[in-house]
N, C-alpha and C positions, 0 to 999 in steps of 0.2 A: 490497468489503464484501458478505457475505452475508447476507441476511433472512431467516429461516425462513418457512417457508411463505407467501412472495412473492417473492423473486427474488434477484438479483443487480447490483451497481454497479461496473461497471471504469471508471477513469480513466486513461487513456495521456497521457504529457505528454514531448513532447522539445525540446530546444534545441540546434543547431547553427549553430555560427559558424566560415563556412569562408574560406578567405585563398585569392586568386589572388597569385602572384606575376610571371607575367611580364605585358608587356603590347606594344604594337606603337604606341607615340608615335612612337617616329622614323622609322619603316618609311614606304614607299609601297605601300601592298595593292594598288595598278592593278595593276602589275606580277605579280601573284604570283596562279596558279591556286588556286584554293581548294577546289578536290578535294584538292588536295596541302599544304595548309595545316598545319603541326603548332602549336595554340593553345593556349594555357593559359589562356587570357581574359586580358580587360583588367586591368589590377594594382588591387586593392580586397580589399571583403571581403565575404561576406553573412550576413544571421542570419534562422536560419528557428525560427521558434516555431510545433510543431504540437500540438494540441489534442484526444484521442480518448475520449471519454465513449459509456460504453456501458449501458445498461440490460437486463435480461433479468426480466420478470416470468410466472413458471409460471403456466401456466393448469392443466393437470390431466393424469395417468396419463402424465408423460413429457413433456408439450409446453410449450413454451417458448415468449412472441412475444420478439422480441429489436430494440430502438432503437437506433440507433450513431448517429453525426454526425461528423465529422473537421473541423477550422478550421488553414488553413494561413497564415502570415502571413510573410510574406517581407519584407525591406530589405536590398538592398546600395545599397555605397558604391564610387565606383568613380575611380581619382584624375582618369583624362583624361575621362571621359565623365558623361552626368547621371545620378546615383542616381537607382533604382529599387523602388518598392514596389508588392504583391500582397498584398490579400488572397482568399482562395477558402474557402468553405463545403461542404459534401456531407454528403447525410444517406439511412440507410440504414434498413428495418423486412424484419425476413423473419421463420421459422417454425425455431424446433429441434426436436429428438427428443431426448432423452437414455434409451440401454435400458441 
């Protein structure tokens, strides 16, 4: 969204939901070097919903201050092992140019 003579609003939003398919229930991992591991993960699935809101208000003759933030939010499910969840936050303020 663009404001005249104040700034700017991006919004980033994604969703992914990714599927492992193999997994190593029946396997014995003592045995097996795991430099030389070829994994695909445990068999489940995960969903990540990420979050990217940005603000940019002009200040004057070309400069910008500009606010981000990022929100990451993770679940997977996972069929031998215990599902897991994440969330993570980050937040970002710096300076543009625009000539």
């Amino acid at each position: 969204m663009e404001m005249r003579h104040f700034g700017r609003f991006i919004l980033h939003a994604g969703f992914y939901h990714l599927f492992t398919w193999k997994g190593y229930e029946q396997k014995d991992l003592t045995t097996v070097n795991p430099l030389y591991l070829n994994s695909q993960g445990d068999r489940g699935s995960a969903r990540m919903l990420v979050i990217n809101p940005i603000i940019e208000m002009d200040l004057r003759e070309g400069w910008s201050l500009v606010a981000a933030a990022s929100y990451f939010s993770r679940k997977s499910k996972y069929k031998y092992e215990s599902d897991v969840s994440a969330d993570t936050f980050e937040g970002r303020l710096g300076l543009t140019y625009h000539f």
